[in-house]
C-alpha positions as CSV (number, residue, x, y, z in Angstrom):
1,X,-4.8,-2.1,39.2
2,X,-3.6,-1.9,35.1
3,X,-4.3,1.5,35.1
4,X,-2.5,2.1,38.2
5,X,0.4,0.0,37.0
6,X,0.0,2.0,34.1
7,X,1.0,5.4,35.7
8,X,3.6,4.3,37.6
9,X,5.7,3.5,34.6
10,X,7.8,5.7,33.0
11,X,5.8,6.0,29.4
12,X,7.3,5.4,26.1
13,X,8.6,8.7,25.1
14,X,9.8,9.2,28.5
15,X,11.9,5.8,28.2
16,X,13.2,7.1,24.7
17,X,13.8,10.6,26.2
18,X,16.2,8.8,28.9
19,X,18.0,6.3,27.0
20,X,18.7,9.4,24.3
21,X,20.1,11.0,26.9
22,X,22.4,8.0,28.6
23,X,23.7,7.1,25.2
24,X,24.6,10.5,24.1
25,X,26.1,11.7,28.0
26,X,28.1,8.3,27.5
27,X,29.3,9.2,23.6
28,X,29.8,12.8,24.4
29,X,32.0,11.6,27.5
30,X,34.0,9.2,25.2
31,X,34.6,12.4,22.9
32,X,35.6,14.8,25.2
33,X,38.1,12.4,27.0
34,X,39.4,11.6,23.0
35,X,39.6,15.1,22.8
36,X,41.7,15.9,25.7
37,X,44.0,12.9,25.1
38,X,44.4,14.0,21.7
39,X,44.9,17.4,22.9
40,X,47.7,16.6,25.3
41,X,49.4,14.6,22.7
42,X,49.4,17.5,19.6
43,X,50.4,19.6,23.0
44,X,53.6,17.3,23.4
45,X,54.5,17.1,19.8
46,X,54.3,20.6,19.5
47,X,56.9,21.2,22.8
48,X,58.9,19.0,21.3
49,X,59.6,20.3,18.3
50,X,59.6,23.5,19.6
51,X,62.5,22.3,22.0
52,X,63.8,20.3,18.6
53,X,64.0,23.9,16.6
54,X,65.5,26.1,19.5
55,X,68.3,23.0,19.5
56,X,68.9,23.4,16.0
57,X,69.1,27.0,16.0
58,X,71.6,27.0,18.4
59,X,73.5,24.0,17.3
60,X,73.6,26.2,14.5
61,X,75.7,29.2,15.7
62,X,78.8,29.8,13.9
63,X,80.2,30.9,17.6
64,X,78.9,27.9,19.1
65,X,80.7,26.1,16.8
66,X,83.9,27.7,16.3
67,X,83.8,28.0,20.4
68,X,83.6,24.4,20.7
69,X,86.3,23.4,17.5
70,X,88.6,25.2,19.0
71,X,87.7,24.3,23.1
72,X,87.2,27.6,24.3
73,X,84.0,28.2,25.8
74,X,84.3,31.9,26.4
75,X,80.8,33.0,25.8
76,X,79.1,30.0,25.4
77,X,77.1,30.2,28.8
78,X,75.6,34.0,28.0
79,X,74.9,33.2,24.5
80,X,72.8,30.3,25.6
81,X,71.6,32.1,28.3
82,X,70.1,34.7,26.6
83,X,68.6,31.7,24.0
84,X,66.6,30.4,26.9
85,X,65.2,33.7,28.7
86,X,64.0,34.6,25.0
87,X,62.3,31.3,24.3
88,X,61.3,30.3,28.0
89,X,62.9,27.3,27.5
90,X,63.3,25.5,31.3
91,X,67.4,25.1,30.2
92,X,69.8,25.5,27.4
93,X,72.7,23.0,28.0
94,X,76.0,23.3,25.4
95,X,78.1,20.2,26.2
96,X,81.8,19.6,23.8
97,X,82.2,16.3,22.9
98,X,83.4,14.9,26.2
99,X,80.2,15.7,27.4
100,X,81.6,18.7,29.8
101,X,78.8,21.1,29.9
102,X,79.5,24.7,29.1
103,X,76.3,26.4,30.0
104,X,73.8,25.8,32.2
105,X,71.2,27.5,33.8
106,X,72.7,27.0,37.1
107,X,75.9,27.4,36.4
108,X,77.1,25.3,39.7
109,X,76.4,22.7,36.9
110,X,78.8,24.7,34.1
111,X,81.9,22.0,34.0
112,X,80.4,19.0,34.9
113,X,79.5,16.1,32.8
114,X,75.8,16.0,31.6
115,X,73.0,14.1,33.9
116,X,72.3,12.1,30.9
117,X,74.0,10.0,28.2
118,X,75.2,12.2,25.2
119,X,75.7,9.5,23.2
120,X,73.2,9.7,20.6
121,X,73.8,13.3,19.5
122,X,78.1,13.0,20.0
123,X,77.4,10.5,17.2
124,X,75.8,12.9,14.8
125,X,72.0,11.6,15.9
126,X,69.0,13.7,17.3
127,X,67.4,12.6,19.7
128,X,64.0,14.6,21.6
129,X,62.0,12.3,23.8
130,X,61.1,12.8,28.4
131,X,63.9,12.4,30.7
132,X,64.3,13.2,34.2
133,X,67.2,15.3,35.2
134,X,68.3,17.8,37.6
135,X,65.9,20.5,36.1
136,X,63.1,18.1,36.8
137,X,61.3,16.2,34.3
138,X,61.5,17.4,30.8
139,X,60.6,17.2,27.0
140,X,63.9,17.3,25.8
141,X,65.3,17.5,22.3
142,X,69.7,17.1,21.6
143,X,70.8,17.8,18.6
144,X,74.8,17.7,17.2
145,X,77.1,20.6,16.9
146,X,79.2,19.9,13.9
147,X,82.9,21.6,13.2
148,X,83.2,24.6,11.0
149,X,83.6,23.3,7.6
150,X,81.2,20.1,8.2
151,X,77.3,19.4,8.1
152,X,75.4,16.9,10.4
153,X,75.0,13.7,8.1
154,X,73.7,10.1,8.5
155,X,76.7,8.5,9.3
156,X,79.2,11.6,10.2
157,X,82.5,10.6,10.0
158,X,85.0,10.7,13.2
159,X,86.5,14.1,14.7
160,X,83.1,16.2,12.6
161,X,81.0,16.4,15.8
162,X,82.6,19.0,17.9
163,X,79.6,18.7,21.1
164,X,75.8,18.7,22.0
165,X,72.9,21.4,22.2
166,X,70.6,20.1,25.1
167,X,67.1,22.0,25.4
168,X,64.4,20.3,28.1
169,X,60.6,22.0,28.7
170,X,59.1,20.9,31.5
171,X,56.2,18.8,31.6
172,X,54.3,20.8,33.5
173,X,54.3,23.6,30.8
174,X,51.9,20.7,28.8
175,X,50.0,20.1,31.6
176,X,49.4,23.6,32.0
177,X,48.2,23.7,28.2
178,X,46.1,21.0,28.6
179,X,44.3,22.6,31.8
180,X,44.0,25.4,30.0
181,X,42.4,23.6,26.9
182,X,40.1,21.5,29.3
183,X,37.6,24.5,29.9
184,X,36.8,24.8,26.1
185,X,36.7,20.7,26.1
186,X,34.1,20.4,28.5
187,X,32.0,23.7,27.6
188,X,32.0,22.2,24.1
189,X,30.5,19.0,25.2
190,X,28.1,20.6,27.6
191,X,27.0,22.4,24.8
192,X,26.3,19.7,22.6
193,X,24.9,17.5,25.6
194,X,21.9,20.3,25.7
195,X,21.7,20.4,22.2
196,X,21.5,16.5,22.1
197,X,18.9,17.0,25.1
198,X,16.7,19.8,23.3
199,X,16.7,17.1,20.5
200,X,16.2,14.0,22.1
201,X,12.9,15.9,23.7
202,X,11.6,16.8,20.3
203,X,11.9,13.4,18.8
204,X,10.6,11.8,22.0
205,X,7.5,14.3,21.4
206,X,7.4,13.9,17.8
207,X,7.0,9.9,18.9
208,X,4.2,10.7,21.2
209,X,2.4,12.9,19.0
210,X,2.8,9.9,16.2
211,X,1.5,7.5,18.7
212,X,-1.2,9.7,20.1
213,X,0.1,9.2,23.2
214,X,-0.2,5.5,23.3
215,X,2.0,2.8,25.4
216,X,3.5,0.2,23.1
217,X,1.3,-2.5,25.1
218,X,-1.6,-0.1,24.2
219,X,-0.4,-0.2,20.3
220,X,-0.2,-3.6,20.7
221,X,-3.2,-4.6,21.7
222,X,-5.2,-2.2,19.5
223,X,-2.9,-3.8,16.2
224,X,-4.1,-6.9,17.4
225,X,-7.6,-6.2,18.1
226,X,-7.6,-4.5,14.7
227,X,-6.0,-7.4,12.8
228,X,-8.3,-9.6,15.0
229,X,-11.5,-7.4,13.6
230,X,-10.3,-6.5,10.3
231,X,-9.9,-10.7,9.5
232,X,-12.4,-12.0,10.8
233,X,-15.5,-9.9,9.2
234,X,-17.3,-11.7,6.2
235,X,-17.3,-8.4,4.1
236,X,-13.9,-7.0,2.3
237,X,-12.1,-4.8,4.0
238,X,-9.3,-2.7,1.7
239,X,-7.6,0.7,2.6
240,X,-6.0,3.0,0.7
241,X,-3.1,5.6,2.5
242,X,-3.0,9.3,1.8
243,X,-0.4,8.3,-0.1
244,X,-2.6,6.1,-2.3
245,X,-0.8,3.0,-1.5
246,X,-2.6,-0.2,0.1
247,X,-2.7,-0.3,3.9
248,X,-5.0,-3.0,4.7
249,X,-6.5,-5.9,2.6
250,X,-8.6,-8.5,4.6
251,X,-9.3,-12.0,2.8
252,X,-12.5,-11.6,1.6
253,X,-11.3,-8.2,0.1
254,X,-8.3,-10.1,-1.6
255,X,-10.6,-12.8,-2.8
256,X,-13.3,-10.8,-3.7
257,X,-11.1,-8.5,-6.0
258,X,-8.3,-11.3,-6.8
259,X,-5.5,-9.4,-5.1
260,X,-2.3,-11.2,-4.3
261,X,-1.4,-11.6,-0.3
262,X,1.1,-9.8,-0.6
263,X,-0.7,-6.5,-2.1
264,X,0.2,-4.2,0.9
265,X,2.6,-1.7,0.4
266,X,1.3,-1.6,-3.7
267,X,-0.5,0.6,-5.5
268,X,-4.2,-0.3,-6.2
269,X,-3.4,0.5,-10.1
270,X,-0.3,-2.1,-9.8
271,X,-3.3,-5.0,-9.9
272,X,-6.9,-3.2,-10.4
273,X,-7.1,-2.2,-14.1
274,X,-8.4,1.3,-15.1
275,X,-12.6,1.5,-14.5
276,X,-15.1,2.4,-11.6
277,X,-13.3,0.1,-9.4
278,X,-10.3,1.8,-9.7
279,X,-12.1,5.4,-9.5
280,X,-13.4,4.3,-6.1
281,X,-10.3,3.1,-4.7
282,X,-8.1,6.0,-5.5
283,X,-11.2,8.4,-5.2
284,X,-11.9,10.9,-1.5
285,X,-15.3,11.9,-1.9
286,X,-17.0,9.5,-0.2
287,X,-20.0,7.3,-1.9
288,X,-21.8,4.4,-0.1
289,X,-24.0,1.6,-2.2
290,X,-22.2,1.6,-5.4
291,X,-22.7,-1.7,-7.5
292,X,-19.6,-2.8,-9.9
293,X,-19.0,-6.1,-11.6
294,X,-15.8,-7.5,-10.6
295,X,-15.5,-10.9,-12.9
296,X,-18.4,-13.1,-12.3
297,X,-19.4,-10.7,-9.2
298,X,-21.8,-8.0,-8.4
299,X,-19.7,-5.7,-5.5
300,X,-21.8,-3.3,-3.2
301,X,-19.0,-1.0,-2.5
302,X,-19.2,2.0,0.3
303,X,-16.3,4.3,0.3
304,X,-15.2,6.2,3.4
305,X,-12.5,9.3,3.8
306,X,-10.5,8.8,6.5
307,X,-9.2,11.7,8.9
308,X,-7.1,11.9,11.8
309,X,-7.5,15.4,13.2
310,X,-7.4,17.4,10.0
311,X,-4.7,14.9,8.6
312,X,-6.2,13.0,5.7
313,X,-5.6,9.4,6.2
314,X,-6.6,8.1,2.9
315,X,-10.4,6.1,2.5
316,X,-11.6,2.7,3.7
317,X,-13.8,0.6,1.1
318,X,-16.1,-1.9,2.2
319,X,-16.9,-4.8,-0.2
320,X,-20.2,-6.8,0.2
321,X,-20.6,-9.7,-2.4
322,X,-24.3,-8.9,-3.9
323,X,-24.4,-11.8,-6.6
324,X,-25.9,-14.6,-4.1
325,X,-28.1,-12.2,-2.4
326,X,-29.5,-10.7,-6.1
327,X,-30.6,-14.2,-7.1
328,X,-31.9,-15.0,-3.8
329,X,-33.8,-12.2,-4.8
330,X,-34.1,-13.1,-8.0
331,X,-35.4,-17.0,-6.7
332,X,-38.2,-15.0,-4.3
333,X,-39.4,-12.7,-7.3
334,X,-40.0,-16.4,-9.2
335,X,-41.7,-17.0,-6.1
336,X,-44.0,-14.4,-6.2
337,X,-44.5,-14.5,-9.4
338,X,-45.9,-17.6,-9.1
339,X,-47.9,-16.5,-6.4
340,X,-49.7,-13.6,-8.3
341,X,-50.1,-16.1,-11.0
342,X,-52.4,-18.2,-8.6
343,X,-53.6,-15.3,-7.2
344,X,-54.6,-14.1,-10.7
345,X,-55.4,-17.9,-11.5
346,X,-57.8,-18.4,-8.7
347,X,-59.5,-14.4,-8.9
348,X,-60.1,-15.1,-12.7
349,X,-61.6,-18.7,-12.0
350,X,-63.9,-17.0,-9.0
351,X,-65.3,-15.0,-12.1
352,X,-65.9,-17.8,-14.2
353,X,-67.5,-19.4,-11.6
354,X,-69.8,-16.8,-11.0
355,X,-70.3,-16.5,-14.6
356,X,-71.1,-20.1,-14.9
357,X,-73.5,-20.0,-11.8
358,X,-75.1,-17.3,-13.4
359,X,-76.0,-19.2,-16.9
360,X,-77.2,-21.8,-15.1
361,X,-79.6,-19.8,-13.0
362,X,-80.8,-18.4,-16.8
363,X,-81.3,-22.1,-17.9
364,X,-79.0,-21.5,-20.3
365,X,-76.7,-25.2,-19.6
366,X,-75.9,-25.7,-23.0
367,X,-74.2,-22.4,-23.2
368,X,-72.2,-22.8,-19.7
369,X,-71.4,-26.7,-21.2
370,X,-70.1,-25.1,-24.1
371,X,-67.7,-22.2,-21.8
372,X,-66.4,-24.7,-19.6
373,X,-65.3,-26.6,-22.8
374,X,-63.5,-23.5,-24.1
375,X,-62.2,-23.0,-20.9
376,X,-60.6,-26.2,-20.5
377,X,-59.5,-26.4,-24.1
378,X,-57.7,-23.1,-23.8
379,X,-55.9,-24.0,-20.0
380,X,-55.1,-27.3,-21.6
381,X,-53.9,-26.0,-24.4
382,X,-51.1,-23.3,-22.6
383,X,-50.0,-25.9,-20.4
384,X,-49.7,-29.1,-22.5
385,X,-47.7,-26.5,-25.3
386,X,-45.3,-26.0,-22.4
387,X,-44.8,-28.7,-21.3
388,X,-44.5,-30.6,-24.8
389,X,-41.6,-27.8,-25.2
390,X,-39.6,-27.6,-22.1
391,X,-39.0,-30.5,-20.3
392,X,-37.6,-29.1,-16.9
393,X,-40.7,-28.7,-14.2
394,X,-39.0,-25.8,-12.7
395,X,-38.4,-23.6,-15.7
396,X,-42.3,-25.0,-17.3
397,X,-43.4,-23.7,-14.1
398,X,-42.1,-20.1,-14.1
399,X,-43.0,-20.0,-18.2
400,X,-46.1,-20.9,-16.9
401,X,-46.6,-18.2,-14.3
402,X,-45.3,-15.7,-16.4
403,X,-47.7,-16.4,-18.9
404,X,-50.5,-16.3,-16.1
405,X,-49.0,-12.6,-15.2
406,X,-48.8,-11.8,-18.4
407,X,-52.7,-12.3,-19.2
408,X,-53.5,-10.5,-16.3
409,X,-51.9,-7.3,-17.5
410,X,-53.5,-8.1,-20.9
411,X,-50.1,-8.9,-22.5
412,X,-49.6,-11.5,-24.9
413,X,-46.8,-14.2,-24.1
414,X,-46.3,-16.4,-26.5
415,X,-43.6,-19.7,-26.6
416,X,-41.7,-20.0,-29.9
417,X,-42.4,-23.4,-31.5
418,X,-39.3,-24.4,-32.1
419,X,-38.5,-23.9,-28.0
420,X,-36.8,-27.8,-27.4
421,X,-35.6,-27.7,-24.3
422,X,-36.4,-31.6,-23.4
423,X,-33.9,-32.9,-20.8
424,X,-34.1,-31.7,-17.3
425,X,-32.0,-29.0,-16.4
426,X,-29.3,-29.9,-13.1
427,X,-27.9,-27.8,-10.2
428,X,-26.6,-24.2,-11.1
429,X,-27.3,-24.6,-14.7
430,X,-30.9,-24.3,-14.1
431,X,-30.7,-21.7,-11.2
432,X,-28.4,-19.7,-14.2
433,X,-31.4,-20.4,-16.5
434,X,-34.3,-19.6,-14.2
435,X,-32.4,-16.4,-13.5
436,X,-32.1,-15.1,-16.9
437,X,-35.4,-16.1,-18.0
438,X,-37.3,-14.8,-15.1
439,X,-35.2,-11.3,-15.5
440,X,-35.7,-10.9,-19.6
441,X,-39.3,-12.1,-19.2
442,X,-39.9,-9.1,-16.3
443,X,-37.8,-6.7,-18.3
444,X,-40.2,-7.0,-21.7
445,X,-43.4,-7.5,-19.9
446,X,-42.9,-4.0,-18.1
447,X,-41.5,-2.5,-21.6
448,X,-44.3,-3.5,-23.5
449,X,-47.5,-2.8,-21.3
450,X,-51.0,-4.0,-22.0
451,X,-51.8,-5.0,-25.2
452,X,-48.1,-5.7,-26.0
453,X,-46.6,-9.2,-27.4
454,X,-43.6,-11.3,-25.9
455,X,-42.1,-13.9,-27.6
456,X,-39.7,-16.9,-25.7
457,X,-37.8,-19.1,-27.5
458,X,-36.0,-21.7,-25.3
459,X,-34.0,-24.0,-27.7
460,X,-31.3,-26.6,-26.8
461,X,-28.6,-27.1,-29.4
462,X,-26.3,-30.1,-29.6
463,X,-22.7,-30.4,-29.7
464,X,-23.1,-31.0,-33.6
465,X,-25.0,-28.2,-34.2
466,X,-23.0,-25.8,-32.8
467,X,-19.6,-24.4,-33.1
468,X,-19.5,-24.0,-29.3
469,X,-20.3,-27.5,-28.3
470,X,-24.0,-27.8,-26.5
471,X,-25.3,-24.9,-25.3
472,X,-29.0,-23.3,-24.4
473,X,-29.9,-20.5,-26.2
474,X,-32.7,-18.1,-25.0
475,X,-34.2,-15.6,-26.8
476,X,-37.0,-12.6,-25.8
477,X,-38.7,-10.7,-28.4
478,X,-40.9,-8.2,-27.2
479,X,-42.7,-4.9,-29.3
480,X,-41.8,-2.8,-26.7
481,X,-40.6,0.6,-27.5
482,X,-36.7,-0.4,-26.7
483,X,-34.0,1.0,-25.0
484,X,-32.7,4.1,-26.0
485,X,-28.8,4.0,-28.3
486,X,-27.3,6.1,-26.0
487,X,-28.2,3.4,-23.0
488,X,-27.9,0.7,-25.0
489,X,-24.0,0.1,-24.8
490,X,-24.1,-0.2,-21.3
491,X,-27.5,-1.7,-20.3
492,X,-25.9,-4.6,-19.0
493,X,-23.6,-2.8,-16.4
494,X,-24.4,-2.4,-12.6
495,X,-26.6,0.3,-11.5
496,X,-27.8,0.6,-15.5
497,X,-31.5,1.3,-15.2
498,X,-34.5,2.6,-17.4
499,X,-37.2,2.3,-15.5
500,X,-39.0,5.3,-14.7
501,X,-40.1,6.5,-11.0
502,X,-39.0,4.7,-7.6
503,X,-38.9,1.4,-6.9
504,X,-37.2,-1.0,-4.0
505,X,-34.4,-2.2,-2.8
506,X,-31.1,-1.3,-5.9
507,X,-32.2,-0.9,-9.4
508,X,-30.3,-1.6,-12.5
509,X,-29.2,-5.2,-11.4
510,X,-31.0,-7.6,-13.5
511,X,-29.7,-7.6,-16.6
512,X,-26.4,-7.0,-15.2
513,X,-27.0,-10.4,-13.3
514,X,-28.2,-12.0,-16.4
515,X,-25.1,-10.5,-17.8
516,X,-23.0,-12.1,-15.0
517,X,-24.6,-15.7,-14.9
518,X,-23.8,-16.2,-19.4
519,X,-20.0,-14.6,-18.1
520,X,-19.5,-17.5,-15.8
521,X,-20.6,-19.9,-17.8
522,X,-18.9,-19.0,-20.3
523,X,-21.7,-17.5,-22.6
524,X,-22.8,-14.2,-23.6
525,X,-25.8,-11.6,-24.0
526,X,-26.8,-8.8,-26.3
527,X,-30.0,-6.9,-26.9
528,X,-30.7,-5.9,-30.7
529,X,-33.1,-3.2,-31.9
530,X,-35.0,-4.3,-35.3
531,X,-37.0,-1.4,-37.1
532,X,-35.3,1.6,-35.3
533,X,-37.4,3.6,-33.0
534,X,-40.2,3.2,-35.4
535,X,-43.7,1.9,-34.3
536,X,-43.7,-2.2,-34.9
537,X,-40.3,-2.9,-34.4
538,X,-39.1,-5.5,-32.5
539,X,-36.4,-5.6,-29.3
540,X,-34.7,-9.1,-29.2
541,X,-32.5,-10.2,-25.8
542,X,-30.4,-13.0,-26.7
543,X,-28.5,-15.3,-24.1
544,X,-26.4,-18.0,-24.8
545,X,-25.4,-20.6,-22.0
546,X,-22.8,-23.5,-22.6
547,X,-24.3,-27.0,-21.5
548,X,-21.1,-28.3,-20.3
549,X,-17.5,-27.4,-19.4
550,X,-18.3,-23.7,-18.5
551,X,-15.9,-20.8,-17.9
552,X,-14.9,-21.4,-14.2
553,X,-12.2,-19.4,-14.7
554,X,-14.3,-16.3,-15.7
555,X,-15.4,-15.5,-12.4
556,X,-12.0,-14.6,-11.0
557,X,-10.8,-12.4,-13.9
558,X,-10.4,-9.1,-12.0
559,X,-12.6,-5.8,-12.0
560,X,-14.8,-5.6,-14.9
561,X,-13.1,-8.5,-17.0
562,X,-14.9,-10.6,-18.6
563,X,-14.3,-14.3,-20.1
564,X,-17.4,-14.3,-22.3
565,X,-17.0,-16.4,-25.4
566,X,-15.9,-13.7,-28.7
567,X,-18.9,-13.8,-31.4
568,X,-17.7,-13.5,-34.8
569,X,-19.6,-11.7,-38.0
570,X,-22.4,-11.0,-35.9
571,X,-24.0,-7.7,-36.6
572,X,-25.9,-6.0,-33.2
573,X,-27.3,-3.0,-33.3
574,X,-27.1,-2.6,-29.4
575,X,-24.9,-3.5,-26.1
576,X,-23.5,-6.9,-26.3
577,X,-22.4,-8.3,-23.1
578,X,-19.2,-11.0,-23.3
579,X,-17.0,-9.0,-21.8
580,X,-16.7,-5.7,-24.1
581,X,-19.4,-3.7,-21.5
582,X,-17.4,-1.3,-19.1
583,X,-17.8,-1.9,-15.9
584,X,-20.5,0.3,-14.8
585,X,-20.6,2.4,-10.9
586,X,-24.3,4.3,-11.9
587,X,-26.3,4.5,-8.5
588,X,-29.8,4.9,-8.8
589,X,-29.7,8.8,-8.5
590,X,-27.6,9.3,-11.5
591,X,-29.6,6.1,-13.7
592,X,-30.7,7.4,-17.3
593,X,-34.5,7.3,-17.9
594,X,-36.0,5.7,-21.5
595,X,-39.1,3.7,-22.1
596,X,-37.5,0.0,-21.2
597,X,-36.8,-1.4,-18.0
């Protein structure tokens, strides 16, 4: 039945088309009736003073003059008769001042008074104006005829008018002028009417081809199914027009990138400072899955050209907050860890089982006494040095598995002794601290391999001894060969990775999420190289989290900004991470290779 309805509507451009065409028919009709009243009246004014000058001219005569000082009007009647058959004129009437006409076209009339009152031009006046006479009705136009030796004047005096010129048109002769103008009128009109038409057509298709043939209820229910789908979906939404303005910015775009509400109509660079953000926004080629840190966030961005027909209609970003699900991540690799720990734990206590078993079956009990001993002394050993060092369970638990993981890949992973972290750790401070231990941990147990060392330091400074106020700094020393200069300044952006071969899921987020969690809290991070490329040196991965008050602010900074705390005389041979690292857009494809993770 809608669809039905549908047809039997006239459409949109067809509505346009007609009310184009009413309004101009109606305005054209207005200007052509303007035009022929306008017309008729330049018509009269021009009959008129043509009456007006063949008055004067006669008026003007010296016979006419002399004729009618002196009260003869011998010749008056041909002389005036010959005016009029040369000027078509519908009469020439001389009258003397009594008002006694001496010539007439019908000269039945010569010697009576005139029809009408000669009182305005007997008193020097002229006078034109339409009067009805014997002649029929006329534009008429009476002028004085002054004595010889006297000129027409404001205010002549008595005895200087000698009589009156009368010459009358008929009205008819302006009618006819105007019926003869009417044809050109209307032609003119009707010309402009079909030009109007022709145009009112081509805009009307112009519209439909604009609106790809949609109704206006159709428009209007696919704006609001749009706004509808573009608002209510959890990832950003922004799009950029050919014209590389913003179209479209959802909430979670706006929030996401810290754009104002009223950021449509603007130009991305107008509040996204220069950097891989900005690159993607005002970029065409399209690129799906790249990873950029927008303030305290990690942004999966995917990029889309947008084409209507072969019209390019600018690109469509999508904007997918990756920070929660990186440390949810993050939180299951600790996880796991743990798990392989046990796994490791309960495969390497299977073998001392077996190897205790097997001393026993050789009578040797004194010898399998004395294992067990070292055994116990060495477990007990690891785990009271933990926990006598750090006093949170959660983060003394994943020290503790990654010491189990790294003894099973032969590594060496040693706690500093002057580690002190004693109190408890609360809320997102400790996921923060879990997250950045677990990822420098990973990242210098895969660097330096088997027979490699790792060193943690975990130390908790007091307001007192720091110029910062109390803060947790954490430190990873590994012998690993280190990352290479050249991918050293930016080993803490997105999407920065040296790990060699494939691997799943993204790559290149962990230190950039280590990066991100010191950011927000107002801390920083920097890697340092000691002894060069040179066998035995040393790689050392500082963070350094505030205890209290935190940079809240920092995660809403804008694309790539940073909010980290500014470090001074501090010397670092390598990529320091409080805001001065770029913000990175590196997918995996184009990710440099070196011998560090």
């Amino acid at each position: 039945m809608r669809e039905r309805a549908r047809r039997r509507r006239v459409s949109l451009t067809g509505q346009l088309f007609v009310a184009s065409l009413v309004l101009l028919t109606t305005a054209l009709a207005v200007l052509g009736l303007l035009w022929a009243l306008h017309h008729r009246s330049q018509a009269e004014h021009q009959y008129e003073q043509r009456a007006l000058a063949i008055a004067r001219s006669v008026a003007a005569t010296p016979e006419i003059r002399s004729a009618l000082a002196d009260g003869e009007g011998a010749g008056i009647a041909q002389a005036a008769e010959d005016v009029r058959t040369r000027t078509g004129a519908r009469y020439v009437v001389v009258a003397d001042q009594d008002g006694i006409r001496h010539s007439h076209p019908d000269t039945a009339q010569i010697g009576r008074p005139t029809s009408t009152d000669p009182s305005a031009p007997l008193q020097g006046r002229t006078w034109t104006g339409v009067q009805e006479g014997p002649a029929g009705l006329t534009l008429r136009a009476k002028v004085p005829v002054m004595r010889p030796g006297s000129e027409p004047g404001e205010e002549p005096e008595s005895g200087d008018v000698a009589g009156l010129v009368s010459v009358g048109i008929l009205v008819e002769e302006v009618e006819t002028a105007l019926t003869d103008a009417l044809p050109g009128i209307v032609a003119a009109t009707a010309g402009m009417l079909l030009l109007g038409a022709g145009g009112a057509y081509l805009i009307s298709r112009r519209i439909r081809a604009k609106t790809h043939g949609m109704e206006p209820e159709e428009i209007t229910e696919l704006l609001d199914g749009r706004e509808a789908l573009f608002h209510s979906v959890r990832e950003g939404v922004l799009a950029v027009g050919a014209d590389e303005h913003i179209t479209l910015a959802n909430a979670p775009a706006r929030d996401l990138l810290g754009l104002p509400e009223a950021c449509v109509g603007d130009r991305p660079g107008q509040h996204v400072p220069d950097g891989a953000l900005l690159d993607l926004l005002t970029g065409r080629d399209a690129e799906h899955g790249v990873c950029i840190a927008v303030g305290a966030r990690i942004l999966v961005c995917d990029r889309r050209p947008v084409r209507v027909g072969r019209t390019d209609g600018g690109v469509v970003v999508t904007l997918r907050d990756h920070t929660e699900l990186t440390r949810l991540s993050d939180e299951l690799d600790g996880v796991r860890t743990a798990t392989w720990a046990l796994r490791s734990q309960s495969h390497e206590y299977a073998n001392r089982i077996h190897t205790v078993a097997g001393m026993l079956e050789l009578g040797e009990a004194g010898q399998a006494r004395s294992y067990l001993a070292e055994l116990t002394a060495a477990h007990m050993r690891t785990s009271t040095e933990i926990a006598e060092h750090i006093g949170d369970t959660s983060v003394a638990a994943l020290v503790l598995a990654k010491s189990a993981q790294a003894n099973e890949q032969g590594t060496v992973l040693e706690l500093e002794s002057l580690s002190n972290l004693d109190s408890p750790l609360q809320g997102s401070l400790r996921r923060d601290v879990l997250l950045v231990v677990g990822n420098l941990v990973d990242n210098a147990l895969q660097a330096v391999g088997e027979g490699g060392r790792v060193e943690l330091l975990l130390r908790e400074y007091e307001a007192e001894e720091s110029e910062d106020g109390p803060l947790l700094e954490i430190r990873v020393i590994d012998t690993g060969p280190g990352p290479e200069p050249d991918v050293r300044e930016g080993l803490f952006a997105p999407g920065i990775t040296t790990k060699l071969g494939p691997g799943p899921g993204p790559r290149g987020l962990g230190l950039a999420l280590v990066r991100q969690a010191c950011l927000r809290r107002g801390g920083w991070v920097d890697v340092e190289r000691d002894g060069g490329a040179e066998p035995g040196g040393e790689t050392v991965f500082s963070a350094c989290l505030p205890l209290v008050g935190g940079s809240a602010a920092a995660a809403g900074d804008g694309a790539g900004s940073g909010g980290g705390r500014a470090e001074e005389g501090r010397e670092s041979g390598g990529g320091r991470a409080d805001g001065a690292a770029p913000d990175g857009a590196v997918t995996e494809d184009s990710a440099p290779t070196g011998g560090r993770p």
